[in-house]
C-alpha positions as CSV (number, residue, x, y, z in Angstrom):
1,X,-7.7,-9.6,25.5
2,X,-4.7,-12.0,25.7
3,X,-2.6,-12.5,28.5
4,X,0.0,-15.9,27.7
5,X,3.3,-15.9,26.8
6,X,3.7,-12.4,28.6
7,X,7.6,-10.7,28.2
8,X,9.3,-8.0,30.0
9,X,9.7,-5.1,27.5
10,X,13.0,-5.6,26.9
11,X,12.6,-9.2,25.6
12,X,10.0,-8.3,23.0
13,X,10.3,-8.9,19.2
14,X,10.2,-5.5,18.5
15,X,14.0,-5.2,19.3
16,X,15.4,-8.0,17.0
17,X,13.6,-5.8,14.6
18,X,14.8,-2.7,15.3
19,X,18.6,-4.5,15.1
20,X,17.5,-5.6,12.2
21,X,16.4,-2.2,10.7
22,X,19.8,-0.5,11.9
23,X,22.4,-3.3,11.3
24,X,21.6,-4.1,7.9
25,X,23.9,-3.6,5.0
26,X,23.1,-3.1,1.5
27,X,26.0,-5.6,0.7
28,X,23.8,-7.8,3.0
29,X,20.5,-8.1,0.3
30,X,20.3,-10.3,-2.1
31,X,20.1,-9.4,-5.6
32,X,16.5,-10.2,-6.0
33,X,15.7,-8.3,-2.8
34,X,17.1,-5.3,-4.5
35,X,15.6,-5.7,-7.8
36,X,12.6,-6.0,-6.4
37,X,12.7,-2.7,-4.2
38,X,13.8,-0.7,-6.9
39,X,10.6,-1.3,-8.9
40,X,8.4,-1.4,-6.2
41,X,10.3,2.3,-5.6
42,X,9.5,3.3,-8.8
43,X,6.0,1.8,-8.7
44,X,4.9,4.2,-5.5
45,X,6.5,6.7,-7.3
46,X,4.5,6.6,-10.3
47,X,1.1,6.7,-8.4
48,X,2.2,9.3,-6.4
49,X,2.3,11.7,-9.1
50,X,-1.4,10.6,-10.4
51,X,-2.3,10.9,-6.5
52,X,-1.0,14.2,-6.3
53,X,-3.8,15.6,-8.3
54,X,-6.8,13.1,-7.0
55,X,-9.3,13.6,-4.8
56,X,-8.0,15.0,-1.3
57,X,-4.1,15.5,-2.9
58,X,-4.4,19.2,-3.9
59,X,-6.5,20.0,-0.5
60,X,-4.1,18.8,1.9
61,X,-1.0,19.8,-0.3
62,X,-2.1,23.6,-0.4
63,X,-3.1,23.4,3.4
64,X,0.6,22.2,4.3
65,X,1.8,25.3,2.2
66,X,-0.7,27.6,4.4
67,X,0.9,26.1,7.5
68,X,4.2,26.9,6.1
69,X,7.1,26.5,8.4
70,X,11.2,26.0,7.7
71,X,12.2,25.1,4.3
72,X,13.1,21.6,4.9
73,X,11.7,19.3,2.4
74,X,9.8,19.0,-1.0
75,X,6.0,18.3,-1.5
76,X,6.5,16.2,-4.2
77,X,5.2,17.2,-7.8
78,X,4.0,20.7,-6.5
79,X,7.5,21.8,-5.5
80,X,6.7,23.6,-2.4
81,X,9.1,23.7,0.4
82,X,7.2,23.2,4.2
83,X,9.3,21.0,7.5
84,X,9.6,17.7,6.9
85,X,6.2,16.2,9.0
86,X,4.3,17.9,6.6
87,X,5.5,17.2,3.7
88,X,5.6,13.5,4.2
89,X,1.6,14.2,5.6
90,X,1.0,15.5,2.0
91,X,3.3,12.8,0.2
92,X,2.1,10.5,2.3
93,X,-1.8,10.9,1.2
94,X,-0.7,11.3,-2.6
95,X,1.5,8.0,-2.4
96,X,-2.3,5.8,-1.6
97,X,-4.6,8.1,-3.2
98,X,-5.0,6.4,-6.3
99,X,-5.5,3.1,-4.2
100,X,-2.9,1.4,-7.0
101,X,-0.1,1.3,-4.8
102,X,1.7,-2.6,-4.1
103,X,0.3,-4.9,-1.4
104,X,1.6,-7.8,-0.1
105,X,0.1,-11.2,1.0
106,X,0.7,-11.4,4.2
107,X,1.7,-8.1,4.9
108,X,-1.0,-5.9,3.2
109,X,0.2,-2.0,1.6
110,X,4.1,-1.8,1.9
111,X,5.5,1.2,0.0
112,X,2.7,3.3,0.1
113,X,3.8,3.6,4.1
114,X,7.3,4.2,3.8
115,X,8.6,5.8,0.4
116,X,6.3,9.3,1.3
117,X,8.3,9.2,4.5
118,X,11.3,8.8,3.6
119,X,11.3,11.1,0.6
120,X,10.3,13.9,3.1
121,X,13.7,13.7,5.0
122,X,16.8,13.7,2.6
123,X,17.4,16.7,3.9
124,X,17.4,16.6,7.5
125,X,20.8,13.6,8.1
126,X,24.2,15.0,8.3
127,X,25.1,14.0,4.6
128,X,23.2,12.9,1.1
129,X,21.4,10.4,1.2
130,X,22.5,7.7,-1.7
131,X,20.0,5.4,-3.5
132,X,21.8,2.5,-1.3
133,X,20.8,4.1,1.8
134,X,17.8,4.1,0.5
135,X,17.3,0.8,-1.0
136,X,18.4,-0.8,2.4
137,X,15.8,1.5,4.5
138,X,13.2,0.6,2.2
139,X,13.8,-2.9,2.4
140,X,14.2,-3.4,6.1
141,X,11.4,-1.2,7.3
142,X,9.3,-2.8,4.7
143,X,10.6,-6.1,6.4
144,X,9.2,-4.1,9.4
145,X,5.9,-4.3,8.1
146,X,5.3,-6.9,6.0
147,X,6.4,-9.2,9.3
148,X,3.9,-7.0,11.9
149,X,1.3,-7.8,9.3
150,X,1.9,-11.9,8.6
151,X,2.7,-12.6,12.5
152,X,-0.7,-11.6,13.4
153,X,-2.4,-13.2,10.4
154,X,-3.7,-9.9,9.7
155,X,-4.7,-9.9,5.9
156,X,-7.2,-12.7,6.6
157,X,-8.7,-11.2,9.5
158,X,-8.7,-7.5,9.5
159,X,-11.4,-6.5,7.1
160,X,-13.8,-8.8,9.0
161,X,-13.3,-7.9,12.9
162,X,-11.8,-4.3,11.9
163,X,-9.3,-3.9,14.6
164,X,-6.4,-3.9,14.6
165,X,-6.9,-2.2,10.7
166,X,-3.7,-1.6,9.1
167,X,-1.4,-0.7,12.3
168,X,2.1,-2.0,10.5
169,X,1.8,0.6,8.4
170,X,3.2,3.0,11.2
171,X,6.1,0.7,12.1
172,X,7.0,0.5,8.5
173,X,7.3,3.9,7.9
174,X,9.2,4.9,11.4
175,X,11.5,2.1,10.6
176,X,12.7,3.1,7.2
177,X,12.9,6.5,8.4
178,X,15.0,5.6,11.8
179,X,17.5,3.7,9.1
180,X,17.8,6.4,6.7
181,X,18.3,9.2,9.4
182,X,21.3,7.0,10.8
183,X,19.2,5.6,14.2
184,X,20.9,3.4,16.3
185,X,18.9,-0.2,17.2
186,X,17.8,1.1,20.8
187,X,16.9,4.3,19.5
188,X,14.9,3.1,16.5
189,X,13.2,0.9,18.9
190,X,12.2,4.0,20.7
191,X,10.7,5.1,17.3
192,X,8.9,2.3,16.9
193,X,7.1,2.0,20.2
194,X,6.2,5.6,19.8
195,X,4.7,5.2,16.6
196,X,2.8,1.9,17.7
197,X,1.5,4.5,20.8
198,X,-0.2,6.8,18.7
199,X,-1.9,4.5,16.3
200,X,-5.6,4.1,16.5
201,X,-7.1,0.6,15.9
202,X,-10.4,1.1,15.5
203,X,-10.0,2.7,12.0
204,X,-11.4,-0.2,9.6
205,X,-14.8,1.9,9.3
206,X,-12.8,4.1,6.9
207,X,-13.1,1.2,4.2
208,X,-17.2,0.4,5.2
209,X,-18.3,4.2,5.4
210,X,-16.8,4.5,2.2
211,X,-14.5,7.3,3.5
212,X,-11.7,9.3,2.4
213,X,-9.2,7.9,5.2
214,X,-7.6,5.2,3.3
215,X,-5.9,7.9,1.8
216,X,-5.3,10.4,4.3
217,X,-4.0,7.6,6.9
218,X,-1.4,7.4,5.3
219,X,-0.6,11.3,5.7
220,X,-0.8,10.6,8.9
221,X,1.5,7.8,9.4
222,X,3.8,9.7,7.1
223,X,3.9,12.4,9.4
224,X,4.1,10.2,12.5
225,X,7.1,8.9,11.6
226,X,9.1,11.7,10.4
227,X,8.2,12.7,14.4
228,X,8.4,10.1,16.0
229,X,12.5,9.8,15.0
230,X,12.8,12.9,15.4
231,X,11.7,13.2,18.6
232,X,13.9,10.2,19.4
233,X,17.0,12.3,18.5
234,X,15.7,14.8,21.0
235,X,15.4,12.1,23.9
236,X,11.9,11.4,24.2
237,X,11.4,7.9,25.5
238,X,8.4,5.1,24.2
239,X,6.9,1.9,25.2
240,X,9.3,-0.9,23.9
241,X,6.4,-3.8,24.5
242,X,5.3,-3.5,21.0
243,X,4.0,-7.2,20.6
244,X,3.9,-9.0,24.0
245,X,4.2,-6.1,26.2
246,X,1.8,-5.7,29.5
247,X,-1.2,-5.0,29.1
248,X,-1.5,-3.5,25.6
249,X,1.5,-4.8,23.2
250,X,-0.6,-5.6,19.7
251,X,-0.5,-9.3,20.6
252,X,-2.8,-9.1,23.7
253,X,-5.6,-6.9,21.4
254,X,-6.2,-9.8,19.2
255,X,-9.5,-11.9,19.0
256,X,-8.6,-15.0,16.8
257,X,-6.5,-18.0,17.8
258,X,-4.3,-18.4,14.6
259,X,-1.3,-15.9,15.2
260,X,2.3,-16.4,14.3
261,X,4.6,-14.4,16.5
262,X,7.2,-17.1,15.6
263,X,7.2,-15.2,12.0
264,X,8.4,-11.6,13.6
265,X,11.9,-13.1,14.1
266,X,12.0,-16.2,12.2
267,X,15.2,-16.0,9.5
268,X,15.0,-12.4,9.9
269,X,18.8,-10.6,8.4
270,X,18.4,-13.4,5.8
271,X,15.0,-14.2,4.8
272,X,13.4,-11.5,2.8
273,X,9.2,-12.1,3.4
274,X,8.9,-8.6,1.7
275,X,10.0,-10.4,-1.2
276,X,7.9,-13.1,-1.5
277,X,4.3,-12.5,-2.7
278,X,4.5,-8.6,-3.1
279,X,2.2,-7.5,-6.0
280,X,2.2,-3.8,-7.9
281,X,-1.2,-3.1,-9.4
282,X,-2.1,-2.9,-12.6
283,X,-5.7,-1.4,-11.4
284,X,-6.9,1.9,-9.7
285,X,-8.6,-0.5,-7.1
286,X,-8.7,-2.0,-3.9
287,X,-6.1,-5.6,-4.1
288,X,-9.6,-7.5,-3.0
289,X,-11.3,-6.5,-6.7
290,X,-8.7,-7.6,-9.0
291,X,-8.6,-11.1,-9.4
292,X,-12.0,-10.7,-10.3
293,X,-11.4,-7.5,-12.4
294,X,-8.2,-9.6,-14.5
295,X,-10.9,-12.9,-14.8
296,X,-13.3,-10.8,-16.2
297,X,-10.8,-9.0,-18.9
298,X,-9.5,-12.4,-19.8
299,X,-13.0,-13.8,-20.5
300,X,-14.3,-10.9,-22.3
301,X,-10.9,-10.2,-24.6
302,X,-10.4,-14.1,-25.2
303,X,-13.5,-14.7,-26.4
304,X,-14.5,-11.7,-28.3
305,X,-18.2,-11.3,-25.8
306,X,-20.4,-8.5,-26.0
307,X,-21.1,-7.1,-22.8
308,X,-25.2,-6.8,-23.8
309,X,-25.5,-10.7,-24.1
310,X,-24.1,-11.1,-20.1
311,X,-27.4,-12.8,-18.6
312,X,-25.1,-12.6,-14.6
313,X,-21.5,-13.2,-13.8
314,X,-20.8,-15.2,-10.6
315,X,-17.6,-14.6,-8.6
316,X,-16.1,-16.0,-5.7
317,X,-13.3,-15.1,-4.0
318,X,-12.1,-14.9,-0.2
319,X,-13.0,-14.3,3.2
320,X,-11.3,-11.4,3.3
321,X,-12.4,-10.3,-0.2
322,X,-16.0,-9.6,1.7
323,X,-14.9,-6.3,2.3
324,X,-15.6,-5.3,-1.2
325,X,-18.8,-6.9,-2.0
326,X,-20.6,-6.6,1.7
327,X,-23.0,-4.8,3.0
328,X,-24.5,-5.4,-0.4
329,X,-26.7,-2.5,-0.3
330,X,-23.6,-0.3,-0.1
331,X,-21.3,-2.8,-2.8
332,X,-23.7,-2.9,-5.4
333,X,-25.0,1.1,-4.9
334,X,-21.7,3.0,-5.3
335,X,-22.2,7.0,-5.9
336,X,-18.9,8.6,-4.6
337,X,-15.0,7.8,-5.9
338,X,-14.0,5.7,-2.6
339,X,-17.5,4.0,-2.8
340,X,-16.8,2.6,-6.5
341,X,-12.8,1.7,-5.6
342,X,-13.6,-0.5,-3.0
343,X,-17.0,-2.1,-4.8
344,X,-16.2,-5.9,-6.3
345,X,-20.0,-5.6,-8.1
346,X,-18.6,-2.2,-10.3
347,X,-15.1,-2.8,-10.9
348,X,-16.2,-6.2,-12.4
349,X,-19.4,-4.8,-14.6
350,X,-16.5,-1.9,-15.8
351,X,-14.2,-4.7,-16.5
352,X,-16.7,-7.1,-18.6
353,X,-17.7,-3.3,-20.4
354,X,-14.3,-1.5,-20.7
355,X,-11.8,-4.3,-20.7
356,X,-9.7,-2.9,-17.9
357,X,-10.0,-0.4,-15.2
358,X,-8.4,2.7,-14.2
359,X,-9.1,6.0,-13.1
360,X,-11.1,7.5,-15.4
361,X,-13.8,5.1,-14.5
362,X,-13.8,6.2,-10.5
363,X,-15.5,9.4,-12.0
364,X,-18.8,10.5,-11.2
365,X,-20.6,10.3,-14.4
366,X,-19.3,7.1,-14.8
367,X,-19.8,5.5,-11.5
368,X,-23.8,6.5,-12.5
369,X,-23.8,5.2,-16.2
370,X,-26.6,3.3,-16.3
371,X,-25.1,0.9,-18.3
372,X,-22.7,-0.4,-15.4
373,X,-25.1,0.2,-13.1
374,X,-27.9,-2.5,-14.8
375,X,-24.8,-4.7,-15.3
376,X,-24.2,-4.8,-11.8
377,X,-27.4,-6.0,-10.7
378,X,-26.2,-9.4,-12.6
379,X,-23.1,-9.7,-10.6
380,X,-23.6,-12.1,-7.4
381,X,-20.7,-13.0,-5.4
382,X,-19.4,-15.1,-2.3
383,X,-17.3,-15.7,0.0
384,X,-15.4,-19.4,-0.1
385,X,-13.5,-20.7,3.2
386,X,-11.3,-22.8,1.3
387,X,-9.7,-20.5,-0.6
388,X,-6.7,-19.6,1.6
389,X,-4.8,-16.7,-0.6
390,X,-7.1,-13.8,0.4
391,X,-6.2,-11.9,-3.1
392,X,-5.7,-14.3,-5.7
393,X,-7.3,-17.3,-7.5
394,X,-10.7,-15.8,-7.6
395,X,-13.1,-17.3,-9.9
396,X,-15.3,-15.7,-12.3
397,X,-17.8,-17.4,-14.7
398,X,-20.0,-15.1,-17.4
399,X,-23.4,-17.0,-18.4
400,X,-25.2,-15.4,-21.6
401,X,-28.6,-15.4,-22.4
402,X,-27.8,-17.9,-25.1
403,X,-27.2,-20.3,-22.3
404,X,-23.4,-20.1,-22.6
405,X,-21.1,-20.2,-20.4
406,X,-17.2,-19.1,-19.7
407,X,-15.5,-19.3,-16.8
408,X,-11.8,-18.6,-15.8
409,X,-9.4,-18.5,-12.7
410,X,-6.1,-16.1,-13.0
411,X,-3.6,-17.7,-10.5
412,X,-1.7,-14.5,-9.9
413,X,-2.7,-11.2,-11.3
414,X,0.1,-9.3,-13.2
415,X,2.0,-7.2,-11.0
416,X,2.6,-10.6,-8.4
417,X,6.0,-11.6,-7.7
418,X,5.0,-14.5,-9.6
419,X,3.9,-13.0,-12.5
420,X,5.8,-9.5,-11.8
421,X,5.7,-6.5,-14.0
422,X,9.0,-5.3,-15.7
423,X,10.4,-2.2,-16.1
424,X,8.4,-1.8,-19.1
425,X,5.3,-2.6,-17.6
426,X,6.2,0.1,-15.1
427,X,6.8,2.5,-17.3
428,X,3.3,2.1,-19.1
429,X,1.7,2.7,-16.1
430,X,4.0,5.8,-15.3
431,X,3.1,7.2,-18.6
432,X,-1.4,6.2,-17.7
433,X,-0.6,7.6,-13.9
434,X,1.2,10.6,-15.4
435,X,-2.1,12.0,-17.5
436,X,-3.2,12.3,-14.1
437,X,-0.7,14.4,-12.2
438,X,-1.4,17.7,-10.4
439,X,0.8,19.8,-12.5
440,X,2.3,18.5,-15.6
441,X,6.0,16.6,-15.8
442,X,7.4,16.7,-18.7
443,X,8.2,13.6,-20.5
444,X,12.3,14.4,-20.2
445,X,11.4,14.3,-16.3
446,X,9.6,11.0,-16.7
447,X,12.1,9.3,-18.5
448,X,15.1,10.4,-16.0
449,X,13.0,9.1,-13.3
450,X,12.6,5.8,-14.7
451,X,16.2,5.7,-15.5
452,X,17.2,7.1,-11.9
453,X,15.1,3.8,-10.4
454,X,16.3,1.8,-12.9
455,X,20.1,2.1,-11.2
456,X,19.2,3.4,-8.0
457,X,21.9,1.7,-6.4
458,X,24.4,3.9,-8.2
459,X,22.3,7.0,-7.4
460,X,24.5,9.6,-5.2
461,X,22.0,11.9,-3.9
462,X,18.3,10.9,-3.5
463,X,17.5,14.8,-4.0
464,X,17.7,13.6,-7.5
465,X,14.6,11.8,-7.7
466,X,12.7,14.4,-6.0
467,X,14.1,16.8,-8.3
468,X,12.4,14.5,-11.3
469,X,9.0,14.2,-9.6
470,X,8.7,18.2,-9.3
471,X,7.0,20.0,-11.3
């Protein structure tokens, strides 16, 4: 534990962000800030309807319906009508359930945290809730979380030492939340500092037991947030020592020497690090896998291979990528759905067989095709230090048993802000994530979505969307 730089609560850099998150005006983003959140809106929203009907989704979703409760918002794609907590704990797990939500290189999962929330509580301010209201909460509690993330180097650390896990996801939530429901600056801080209270840091085993709670966290911190404003409006008072408070802000929990606290304030109001370096998935996988999965593709497709001539592929990729090919017993034996999502050694053999990946390949009887399994045993990856961009710029080279060789390096897999998918793009994989939905949408529904996020800043009631998502 860390004791320098100590602040009183009052000075931390949790309030500059909470004035941030309540100050804010939509005439105050740039245009490419807005662009952005619009498709990365429309991105979560498209894998929330395939989550709704994977894995846990259906589960939790009829559970929150058993609880039942005052009518106040919409679990989306079912249609059901529970209070708002528990309808952002069932968005919330649909929104990450297919694991093909955006991530962002410093920051880690953005909109997976905050769009589930904040679609849960339309209903609960004093008036409608416009798609510029919403736009600007997105943004600035995605700020939120993208800065908690970067300041504490977290991406390059977390999946090795496991604490603090993903504890901006929280913040990022309450924050968008606290700006759509009309919170002031103190009081969102209050939110904040109560969200940061109830989150527990030890939770990286969910990713190395190979657990369902990658998913489900994000119920939770769905729900927490929804709460933990509303409880704000009622008075009840939080920590405000969020970073540098004594003894326990996040700062003073944190083993390696390379933290930025500078970045939690730095430019902030005018310099948009959700913007820079976000990337929306073109893979129903863990972010770690898919430079390796798009090297692969690209080897395979461009020079016309047969998968039964691979003699071994060798990948490398980050420090932080070790997540996904370590303990190797575990990587290269995958038998459940989060097991194969979070496996480098499988999503690569599907990739060199199928030329892609995407959710029909996290199925059973094709996690055990023997095929992908005896490819896998030819797959050996490591870790390289010197590659300092833990998600992209892996390399991948295929030997045959003819004794040649291709290799390949994609800079930035499509989906990156530098090679970002357009509204096109989006709407294939709206149409792929659809297939997989809970209860079918029609295709009218699908369309009006896409053209409701398309001009979401001209949007008058956020119901709207909702209503387009429902089955």
């Amino acid at each position: 534990m860390k004791h320098e730089n100590p602040v009183l609560p009052q000075d931390d850099p949790s309030g500059p962000l909470a004035r941030m998150v309540a100050d804010t005006r939509f005439e105050d983003l740039p245009p490419p800030v807005i662009d952005l959140a619009k498709r990365a809106i429309f991105d979560t929203l498209a894998v929330t309807i395939a989550g709704s009907g994977w894995e846990v989704s259906p589960a939790i979703a009829d559970l929150v319906a058993e609880w039942g409760g005052a009518p106040q918002a919409s679990v989306l794609v079912y249609g059901h009508k529970v209070p708002a907590p528990m309808a952002a704990f069932a968005n919330g797990v649909m929104a990450r359930a297919i694991d093909m939500g955006d991530v962002h290189e410093t920051g880690g999962h953005i909109t997976e945290w905050n769009v589930p929330a904040m679609l849960s509580v339309l209903d609960l301010g004093e008036r409608a809730i416009t798609g510029r209201d919403f736009i600007t909460a997105y943004v600035t509690g995605g700020e939120v979380g993208v800065r908690a993330s970067a300041a504490l180097n977290l991406v390059r650390y977390h999946t090795n030492w496991g604490m603090p896990g993903e504890w901006n996801g929280p913040l990022c939530a309450t924050a968008s939340v606290a700006r759509l429901l009309g919170l002031d600056a103190d009081q969102t801080w209050n939110a904040l500092g109560m969200a940061y209270t109830v989150h527990g840091m030890s939770e990286y085993n969910k990713y190395s037991e190979g657990t369902q709670m990658p998913r489900v966290q994000h119920a939770f911190a769905a729900d927490t947030a929804v709460k933990a404003v509303l409880l704000t409006q009622r008075g009840v008072t939080a920590p405000r020592g969020i970073f540098q408070g004594v003894p326990s802000g996040i700062l003073r929990h944190i083993a390696w020497e390379d933290v930025r606290p500078e970045l939690l304030t730095e430019g902030l109001g005018s310099h948009w690090q959700l913007a820079e370096g976000l990337s929306m998935k073109p893979y129903s996988a863990c972010k770690f896998t898919h430079s390796f999965i798009a090297s692969t593709v690209a080897i395979m497709r461009d020079n016309a291979l047969d998968a039964a001539d691979i003699e071994r592929i060798d990948c490398v990729g980050s420090e932080s990528a070790r997540m996904t090919f370590e303990p190797a017993a575990a990587k290269w034996h995958p038998r459940t759905t989060p097991e194969a999502m979070f496996s480098a050694p499988y999503t690569i053999a599907t990739a060199a067989l199928e030329g892609g990946f995407f959710l029909g390949d996290l199925r059973a009887d094709q996690i055990l095709r023997a095929d992908r399994q005896a490819l896998m045993k030819r797959i050996h990856i490591r870790a390289d230090p010197a590659i300092t961009d833990q998600f992209e710029g892996f390399s991948v080279r295929i030997t045959l048993t003819n004794g040649r060789v291709f290799e390949h390096v994609t800079p930035y897999t499509k989906g990156h802000t530098r090679n970002p998918m357009n509204w096109d793009d989006l709407g294939e994989k709206l149409a792929r994530c659809a297939a997989f939905a809970a209860r079918p949408l029609p295709g009218v529904q699908l369309t009006r979505l896409r053209q409701l996020c398309e001009q979401l800043e001209t949007v008058t009631d956020m119901n709207d969307i909702v209503r387009a998502m429902t089955a």
